[in-house]
LORO-628448 format. One record per residue (C-alpha): residue number from 1; residue in one letter; y, x, z. Coordinates in Angstrom, 2 decimals. Example, Ala and Ser with C-alpha at 12.3 -4.5 7.8 and 13.67 -1.06 7.14 Angstrom:
BEGIN
SITE   pos   code         Y         X         Z
SITE     1      A     -4.50     12.30      7.80
SITE     2      S     -1.06     13.67      7.14
//
This chain:
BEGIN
SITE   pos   code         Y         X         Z
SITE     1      X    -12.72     19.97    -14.28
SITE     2      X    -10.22     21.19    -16.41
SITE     3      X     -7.76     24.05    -15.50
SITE     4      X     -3.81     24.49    -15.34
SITE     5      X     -2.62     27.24    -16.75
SITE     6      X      0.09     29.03    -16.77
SITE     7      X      1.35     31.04    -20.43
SITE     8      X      4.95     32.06    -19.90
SITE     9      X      7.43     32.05    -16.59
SITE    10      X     11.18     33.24    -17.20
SITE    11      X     14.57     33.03    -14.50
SITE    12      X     17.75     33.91    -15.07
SITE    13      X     19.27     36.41    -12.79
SITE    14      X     20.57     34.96     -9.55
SITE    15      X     24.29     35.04     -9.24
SITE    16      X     26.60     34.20     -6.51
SITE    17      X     27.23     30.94     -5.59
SITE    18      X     30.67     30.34     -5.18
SITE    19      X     33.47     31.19     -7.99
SITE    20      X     33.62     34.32     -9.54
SITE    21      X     29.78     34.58     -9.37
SITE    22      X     28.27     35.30    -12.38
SITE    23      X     26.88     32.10    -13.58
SITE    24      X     29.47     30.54    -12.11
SITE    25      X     31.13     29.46    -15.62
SITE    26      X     27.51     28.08    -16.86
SITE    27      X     27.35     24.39    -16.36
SITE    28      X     24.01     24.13    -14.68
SITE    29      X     22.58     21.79    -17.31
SITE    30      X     23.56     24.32    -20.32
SITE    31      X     21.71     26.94    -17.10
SITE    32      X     18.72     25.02    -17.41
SITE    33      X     18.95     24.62    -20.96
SITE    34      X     18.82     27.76    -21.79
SITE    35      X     16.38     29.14    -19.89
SITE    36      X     13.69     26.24    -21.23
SITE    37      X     14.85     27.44    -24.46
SITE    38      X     13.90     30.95    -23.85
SITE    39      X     10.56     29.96    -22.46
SITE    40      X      9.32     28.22    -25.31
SITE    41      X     10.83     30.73    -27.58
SITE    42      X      8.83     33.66    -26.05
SITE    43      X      5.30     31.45    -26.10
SITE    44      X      6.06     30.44    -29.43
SITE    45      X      5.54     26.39    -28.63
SITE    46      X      6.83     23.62    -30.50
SITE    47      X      8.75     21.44    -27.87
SITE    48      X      7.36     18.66    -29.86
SITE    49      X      3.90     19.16    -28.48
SITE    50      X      5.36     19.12    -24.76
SITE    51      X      4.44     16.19    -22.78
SITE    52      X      7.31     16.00    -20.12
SITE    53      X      9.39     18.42    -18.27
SITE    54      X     10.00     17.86    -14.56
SITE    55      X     12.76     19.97    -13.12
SITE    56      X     13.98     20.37     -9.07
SITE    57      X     17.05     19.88     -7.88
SITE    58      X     18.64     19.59     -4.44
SITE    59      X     21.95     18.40     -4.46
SITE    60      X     21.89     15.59     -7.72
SITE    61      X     25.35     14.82     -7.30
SITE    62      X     28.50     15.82     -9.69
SITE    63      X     27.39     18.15    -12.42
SITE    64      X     23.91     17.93    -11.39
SITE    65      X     23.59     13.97    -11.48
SITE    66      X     22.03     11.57    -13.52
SITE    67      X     18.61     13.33    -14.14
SITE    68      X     20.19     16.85    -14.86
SITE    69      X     16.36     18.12    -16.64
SITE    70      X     16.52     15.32    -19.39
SITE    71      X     20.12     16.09    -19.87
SITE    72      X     18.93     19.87    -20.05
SITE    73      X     16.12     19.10    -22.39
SITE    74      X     18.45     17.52    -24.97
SITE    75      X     20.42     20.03    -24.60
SITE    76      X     17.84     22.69    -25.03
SITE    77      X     17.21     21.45    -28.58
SITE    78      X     13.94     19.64    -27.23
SITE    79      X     12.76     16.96    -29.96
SITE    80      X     14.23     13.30    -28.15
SITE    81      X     10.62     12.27    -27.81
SITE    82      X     10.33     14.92    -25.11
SITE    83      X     10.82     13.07    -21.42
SITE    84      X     11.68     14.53    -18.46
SITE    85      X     12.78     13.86    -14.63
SITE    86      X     14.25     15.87    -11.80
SITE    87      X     12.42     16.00     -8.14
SITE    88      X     13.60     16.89     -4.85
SITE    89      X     11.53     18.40     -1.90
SITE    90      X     14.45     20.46     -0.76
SITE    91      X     13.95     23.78     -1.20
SITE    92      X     10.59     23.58     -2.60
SITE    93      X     12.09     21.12     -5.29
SITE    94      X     10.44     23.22     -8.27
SITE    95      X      7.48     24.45     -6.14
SITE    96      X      6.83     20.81     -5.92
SITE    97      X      7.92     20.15     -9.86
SITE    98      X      4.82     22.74    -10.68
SITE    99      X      2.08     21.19     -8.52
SITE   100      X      3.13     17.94    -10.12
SITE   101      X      2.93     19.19    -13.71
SITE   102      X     -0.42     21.07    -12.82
SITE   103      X     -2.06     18.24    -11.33
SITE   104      X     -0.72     16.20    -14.12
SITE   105      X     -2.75     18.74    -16.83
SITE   106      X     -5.77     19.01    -14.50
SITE   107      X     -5.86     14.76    -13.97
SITE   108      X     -5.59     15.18    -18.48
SITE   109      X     -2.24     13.41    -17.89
SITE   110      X     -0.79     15.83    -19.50
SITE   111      X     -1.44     18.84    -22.15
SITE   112      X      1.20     20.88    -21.95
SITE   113      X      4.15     20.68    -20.04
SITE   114      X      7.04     22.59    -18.18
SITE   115      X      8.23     22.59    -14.28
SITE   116      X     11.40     24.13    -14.09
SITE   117      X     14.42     23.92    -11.27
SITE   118      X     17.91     24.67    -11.17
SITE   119      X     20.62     24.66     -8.68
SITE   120      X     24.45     25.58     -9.32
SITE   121      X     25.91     26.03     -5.80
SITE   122      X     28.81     27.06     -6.70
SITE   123      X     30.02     24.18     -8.80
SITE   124      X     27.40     21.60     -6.64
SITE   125      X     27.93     22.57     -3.19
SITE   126      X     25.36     21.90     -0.31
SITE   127      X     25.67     18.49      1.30
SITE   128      X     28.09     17.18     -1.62
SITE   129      X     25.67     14.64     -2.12
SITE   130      X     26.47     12.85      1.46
SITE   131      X     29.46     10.68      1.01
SITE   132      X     32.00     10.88      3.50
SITE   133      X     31.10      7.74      5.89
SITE   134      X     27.70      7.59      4.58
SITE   135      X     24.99      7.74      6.82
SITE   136      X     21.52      9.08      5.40
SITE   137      X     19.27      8.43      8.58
SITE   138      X     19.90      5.04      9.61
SITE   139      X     18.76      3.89     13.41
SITE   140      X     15.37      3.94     13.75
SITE   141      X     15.15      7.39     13.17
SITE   142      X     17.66      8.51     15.78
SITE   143      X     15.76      6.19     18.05
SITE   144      X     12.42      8.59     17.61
SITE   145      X     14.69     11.97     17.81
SITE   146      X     17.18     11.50     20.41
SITE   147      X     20.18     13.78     20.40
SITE   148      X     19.61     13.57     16.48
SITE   149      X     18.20     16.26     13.92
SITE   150      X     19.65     19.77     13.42
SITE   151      X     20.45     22.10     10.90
SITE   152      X     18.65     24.25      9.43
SITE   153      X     20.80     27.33     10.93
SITE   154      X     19.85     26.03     14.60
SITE   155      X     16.05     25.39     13.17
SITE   156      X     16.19     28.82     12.59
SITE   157      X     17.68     29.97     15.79
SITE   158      X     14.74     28.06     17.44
SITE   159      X     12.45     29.71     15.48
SITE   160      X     13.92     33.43     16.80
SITE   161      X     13.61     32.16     20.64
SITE   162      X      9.92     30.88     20.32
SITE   163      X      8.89     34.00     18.93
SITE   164      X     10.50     35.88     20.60
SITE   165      X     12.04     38.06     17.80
SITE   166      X     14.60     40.18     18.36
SITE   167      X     17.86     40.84     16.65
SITE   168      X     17.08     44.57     15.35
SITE   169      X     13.99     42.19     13.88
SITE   170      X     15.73     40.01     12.38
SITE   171      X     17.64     42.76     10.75
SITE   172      X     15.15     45.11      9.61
SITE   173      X     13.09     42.68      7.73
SITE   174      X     16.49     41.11      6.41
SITE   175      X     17.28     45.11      5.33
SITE   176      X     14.02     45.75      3.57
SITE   177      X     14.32     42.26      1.48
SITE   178      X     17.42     44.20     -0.14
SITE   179      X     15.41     47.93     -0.40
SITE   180      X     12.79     46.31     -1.47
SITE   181      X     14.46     44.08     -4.33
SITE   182      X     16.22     47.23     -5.32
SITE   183      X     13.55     49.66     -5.86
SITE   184      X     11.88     47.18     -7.86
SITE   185      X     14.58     46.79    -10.38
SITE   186      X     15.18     50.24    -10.37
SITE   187      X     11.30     50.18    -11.03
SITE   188      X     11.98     47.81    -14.29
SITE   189      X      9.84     45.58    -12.05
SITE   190      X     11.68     42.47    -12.66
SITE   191      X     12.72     42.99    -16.67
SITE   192      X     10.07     40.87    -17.81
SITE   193      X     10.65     38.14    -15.62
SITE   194      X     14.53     38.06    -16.20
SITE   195      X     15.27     35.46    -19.63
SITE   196      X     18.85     37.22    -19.58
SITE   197      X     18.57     41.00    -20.57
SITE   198      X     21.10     43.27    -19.25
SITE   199      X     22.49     41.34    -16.01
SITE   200      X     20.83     41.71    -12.30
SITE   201      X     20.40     39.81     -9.69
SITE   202      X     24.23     39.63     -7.94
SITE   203      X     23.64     39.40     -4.21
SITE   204      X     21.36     42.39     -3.47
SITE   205      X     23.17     45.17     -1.48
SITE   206      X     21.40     48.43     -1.89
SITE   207      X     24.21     50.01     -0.19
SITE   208      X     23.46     47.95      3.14
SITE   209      X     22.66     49.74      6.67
SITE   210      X     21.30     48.56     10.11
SITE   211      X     24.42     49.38     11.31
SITE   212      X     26.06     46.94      8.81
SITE   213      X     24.16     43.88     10.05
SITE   214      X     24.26     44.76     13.33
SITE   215      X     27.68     44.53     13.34
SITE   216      X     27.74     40.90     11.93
SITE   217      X     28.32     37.97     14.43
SITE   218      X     26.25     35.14     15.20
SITE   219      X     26.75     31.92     11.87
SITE   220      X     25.72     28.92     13.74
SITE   221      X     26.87     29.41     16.95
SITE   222      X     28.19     25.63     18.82
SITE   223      X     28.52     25.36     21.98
SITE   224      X     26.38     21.89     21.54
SITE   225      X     23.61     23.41     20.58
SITE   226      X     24.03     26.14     23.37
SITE   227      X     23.47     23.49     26.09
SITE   228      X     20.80     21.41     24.26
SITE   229      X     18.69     23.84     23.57
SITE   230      X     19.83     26.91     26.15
SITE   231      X     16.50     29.14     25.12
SITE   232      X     18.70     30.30     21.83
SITE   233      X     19.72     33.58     21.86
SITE   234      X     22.00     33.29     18.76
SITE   235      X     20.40     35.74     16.82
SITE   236      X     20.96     34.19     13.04
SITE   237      X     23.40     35.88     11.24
SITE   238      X     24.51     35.56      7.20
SITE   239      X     22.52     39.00      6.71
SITE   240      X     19.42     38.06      8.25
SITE   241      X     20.16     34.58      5.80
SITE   242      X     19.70     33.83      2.46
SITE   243      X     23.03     33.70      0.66
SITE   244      X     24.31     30.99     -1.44
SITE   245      X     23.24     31.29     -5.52
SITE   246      X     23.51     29.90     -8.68
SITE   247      X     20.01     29.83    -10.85
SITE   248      X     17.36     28.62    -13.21
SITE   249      X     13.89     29.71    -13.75
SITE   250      X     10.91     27.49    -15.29
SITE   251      X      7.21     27.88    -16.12
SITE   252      X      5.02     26.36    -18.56
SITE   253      X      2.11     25.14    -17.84
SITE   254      X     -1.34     23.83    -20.09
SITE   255      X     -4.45     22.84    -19.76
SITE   256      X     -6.72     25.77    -20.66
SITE   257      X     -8.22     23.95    -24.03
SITE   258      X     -4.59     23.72    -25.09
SITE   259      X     -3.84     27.57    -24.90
SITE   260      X     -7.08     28.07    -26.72
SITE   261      X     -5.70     25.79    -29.81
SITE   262      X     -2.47     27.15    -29.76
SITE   263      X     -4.07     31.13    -29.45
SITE   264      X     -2.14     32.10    -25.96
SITE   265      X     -3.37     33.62    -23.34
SITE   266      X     -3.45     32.00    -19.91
SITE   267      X     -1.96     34.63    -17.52
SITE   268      X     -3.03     32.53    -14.51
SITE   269      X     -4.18     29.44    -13.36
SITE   270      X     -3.78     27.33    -10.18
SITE   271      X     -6.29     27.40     -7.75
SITE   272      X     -5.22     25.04     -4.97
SITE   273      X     -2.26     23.02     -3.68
SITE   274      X     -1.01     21.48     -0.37
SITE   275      X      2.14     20.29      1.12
SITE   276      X      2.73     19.58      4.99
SITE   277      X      4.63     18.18      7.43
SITE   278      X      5.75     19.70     11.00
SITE   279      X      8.40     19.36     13.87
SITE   280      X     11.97     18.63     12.38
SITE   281      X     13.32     19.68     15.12
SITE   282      X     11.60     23.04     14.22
SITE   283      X     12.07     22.03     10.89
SITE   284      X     11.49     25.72      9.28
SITE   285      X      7.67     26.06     10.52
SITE   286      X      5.58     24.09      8.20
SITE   287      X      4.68     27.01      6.04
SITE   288      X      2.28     27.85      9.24
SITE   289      X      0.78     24.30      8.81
SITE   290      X      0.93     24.40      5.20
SITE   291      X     -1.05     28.05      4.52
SITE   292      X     -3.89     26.74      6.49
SITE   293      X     -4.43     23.88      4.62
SITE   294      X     -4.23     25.58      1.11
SITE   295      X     -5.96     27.84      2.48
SITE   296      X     -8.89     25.44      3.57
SITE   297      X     -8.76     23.81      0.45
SITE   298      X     -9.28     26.84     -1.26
SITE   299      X    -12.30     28.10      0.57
SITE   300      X    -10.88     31.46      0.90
SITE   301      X     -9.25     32.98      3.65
SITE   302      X     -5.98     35.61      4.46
SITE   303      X     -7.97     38.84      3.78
SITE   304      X     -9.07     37.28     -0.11
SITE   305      X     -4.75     36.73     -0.65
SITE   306      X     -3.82     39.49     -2.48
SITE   307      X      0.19     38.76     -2.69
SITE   308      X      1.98     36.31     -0.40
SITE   309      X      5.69     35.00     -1.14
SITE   310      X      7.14     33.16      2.10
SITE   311      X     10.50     32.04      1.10
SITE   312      X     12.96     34.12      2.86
SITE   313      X     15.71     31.48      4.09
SITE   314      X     15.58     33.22      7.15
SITE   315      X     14.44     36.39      8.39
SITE   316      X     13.24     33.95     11.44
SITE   317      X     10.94     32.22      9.18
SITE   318      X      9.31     34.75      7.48
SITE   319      X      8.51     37.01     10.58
SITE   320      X      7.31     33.74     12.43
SITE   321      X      4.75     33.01     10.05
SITE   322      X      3.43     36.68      9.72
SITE   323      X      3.15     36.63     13.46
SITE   324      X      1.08     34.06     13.52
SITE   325      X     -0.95     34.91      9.97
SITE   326      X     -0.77     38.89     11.03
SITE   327      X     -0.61     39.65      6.96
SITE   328      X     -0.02     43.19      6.17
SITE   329      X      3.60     43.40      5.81
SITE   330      X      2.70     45.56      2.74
SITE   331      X      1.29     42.19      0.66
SITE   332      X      4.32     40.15      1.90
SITE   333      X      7.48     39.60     -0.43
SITE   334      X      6.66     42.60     -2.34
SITE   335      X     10.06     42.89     -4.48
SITE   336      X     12.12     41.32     -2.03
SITE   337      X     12.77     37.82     -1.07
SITE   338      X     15.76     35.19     -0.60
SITE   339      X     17.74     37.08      1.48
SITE   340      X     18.41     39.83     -1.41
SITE   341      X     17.46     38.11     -4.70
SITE   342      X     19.29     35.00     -3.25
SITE   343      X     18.07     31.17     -3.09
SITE   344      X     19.75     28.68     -5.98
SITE   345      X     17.79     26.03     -3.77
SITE   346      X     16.25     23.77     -6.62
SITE   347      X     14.97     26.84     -8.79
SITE   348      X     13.74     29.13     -5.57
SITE   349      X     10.09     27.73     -6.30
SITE   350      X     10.02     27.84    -10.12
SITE   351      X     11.63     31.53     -9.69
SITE   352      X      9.63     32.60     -6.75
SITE   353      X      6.22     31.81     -8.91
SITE   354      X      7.34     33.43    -11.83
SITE   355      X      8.05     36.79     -9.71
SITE   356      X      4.63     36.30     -7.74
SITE   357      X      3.11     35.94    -11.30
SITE   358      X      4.59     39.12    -12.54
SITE   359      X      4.05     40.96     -9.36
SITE   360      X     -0.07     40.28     -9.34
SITE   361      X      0.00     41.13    -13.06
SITE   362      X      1.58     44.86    -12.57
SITE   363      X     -0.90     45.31     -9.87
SITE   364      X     -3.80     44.00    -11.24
SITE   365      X     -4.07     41.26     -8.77
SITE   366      X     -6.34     38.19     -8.28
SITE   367      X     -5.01     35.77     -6.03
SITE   368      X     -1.57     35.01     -4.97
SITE   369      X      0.02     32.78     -1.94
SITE   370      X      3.27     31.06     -2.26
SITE   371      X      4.73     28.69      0.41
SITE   372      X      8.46     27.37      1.18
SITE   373      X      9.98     26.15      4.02
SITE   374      X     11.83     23.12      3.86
SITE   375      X     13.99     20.48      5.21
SITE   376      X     12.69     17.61      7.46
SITE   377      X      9.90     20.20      8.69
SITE   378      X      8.30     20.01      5.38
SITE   379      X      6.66     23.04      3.29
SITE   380      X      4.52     23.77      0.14
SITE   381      X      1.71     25.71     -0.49
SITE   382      X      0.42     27.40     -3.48
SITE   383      X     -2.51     29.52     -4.64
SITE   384      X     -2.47     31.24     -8.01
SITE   385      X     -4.91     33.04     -9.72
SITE   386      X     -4.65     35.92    -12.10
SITE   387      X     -6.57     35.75    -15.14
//
């Protein structure tokens, strides 16, 4: 069976996603661009030899329509022969672009090739992509879900009153996301992993309290939602959240006889994949779901994980599924998560693998679990190894 590897993994920084932000000015194709330019650069490939490029992307609507990754290959430089397409799995858009490309090198589809993701919320905004009028669930789907689907800010508040987590919860973990994505560029921690020397990640506040977020007021509160589902506690605030970025990161990926030609050194190859479904209504709690079954697949179990990266959309999400997991908070979202580094939605997978590589390298690692919680009660799973 052959092997995907994976030689290089670069992001940009994250900026703020809304004008003024950082990389607000860069179009996101000419984002994309030139991170796959810098990845290639630092393995020393020929783009020639790549054999497609698959890229995620939420919202593919204004500047990020028409297949934004082959526009961004073009405009990379890439040779024309070089194809590419643009996924979406929500959030786990370019989680979901790498298990493709590594299942596409392991099937000998493909020899080398790149998953990358980018998402420019700032110039795309969330939801542009729904035309006003348009309706994107039709009636047959209402018919199963009466009262309709929620948001993902309401998913979240469900999550809080199942579990039972508190505010002050909610808050601390949502605090040590920023402490813990500070120290570890402080720490030079992130330098390798950042294409664009010089510039940090924009939304982490190092200067943040307990007091501070206590004192923020509830984002999703309707009164709607307060009598359909009267068990919330409207807990879910925009610090316990992840905040709105701009962002690119991408990976490239080979088979293992391909790195040997071209004299690189795998840094780590996949182990196992899985993607599952759960409650929509929920809609944040497949990651649950999803870890078991990579984990089954795997034949390993929690205590063999060495690092674990559980996208932090919500502080709700992340503290559910270590409830229910009971991972050592120590081996969870070591430099931070979301909530601090922020989540540009289609690169959050590309860019969370590429820190989870970098973080099991400067420990010496073996194995490291990703998963992503995503819209429609859907979630990825990952399993890395170090080599």
């Amino acid at each position: 069976m052959r092997d995907a590897v994976i030689v290089e993994a670069v992001r940009t920084p994250i900026g703020k996603g809304k004008p003024g932000g950082r990389l607000h000015s860069e179009h996101p194709v000419d984002l994309l661009a030139k991170t796959l330019k810098i990845l290639v650069e630092r393995a020393g490939v020929d783009p020639a030899e790549i054999d497609d490029v698959v890229g995620g992307v939420v919202t593919q609507a204004g500047d990020q329509a028409l297949n934004i990754t082959r526009s961004a290959v073009l405009a990379a430089g890439f040779p024309e022969s070089v194809p590419a397409t643009t996924v979406d799995r929500q959030c786990g858009s370019s989680q979901q672009a790498a298990h493709f490309v590594a299942q596409g090198v392991i099937s000998g589809a493909y020899d080398i090739a790149i998953a990358c993701g980018v998402e420019s919320m700032s110039r795309v905004p969330m939801g542009s992509n729904v035309l006003p009028g348009s309706d994107p669930f039709g009636t047959l789907l209402p018919e199963r879900y009466p009262g309709g689907l929620i948001g993902q800010g309401i998913a979240a508040e469900r999550i809080a009153a199942k579990w039972k987590l508190s505010r002050e919860e909610l808050d601390a973990f949502a605090y040590e996301s920023h402490m813990r994505a500070h120290a570890a560029w402080e720490g030079g921690e992130f330098d390798r992993e950042v294409a664009w020397t010089g510039q940090r990640d924009e939304t982490i506040r190092p200067t943040t309290s307990m007091e501070a977020l206590a004192g923020l007021k509830p984002a999703y509160y309707d009164p709607v939602y307060e009598e359909r589902f009267p068990e919330i506690g409207w807990q879910v605030t925009a610090g316990n959240t992840s905040p709105i970025n701009d962002g690119a990161a991408a990976l490239l990926i080979m088979s293992g006889d391909a790195a040997e030609r071209l004299g690189l050194r795998p840094r780590a190859r996949f182990h196992s994949f899985a993607v599952a479904g759960d409650d929509p209504l929920m809609m944040l709690t497949a990651v649950i779901p999803a870890t078991e079954k990579v984990l089954k697949r795997a034949g390993l179990t929690l205590d063999d994980i060495d690092l674990f990266e559980v996208n932090e959309a919500f502080s709700s999400v992340v503290l559910a599924w270590r409830r229910e997991t009971g991972v050592d908070p120590k081996k969870l979202n070591v430099r931070g998560g979301a909530i601090a580094i922020g989540h540009p939605l289609g690169a959050s997978g590309a860019r969370i693998m590429t820190t989870l590589l970098h973080a099991l390298e400067d420990r010496g690692a073996r194995f490291g679990l990703q998963t992503m919680c995503e819209a429609g009660g859907l979630a990825n799973a990952t399993i890395i190894e170090r080599l």
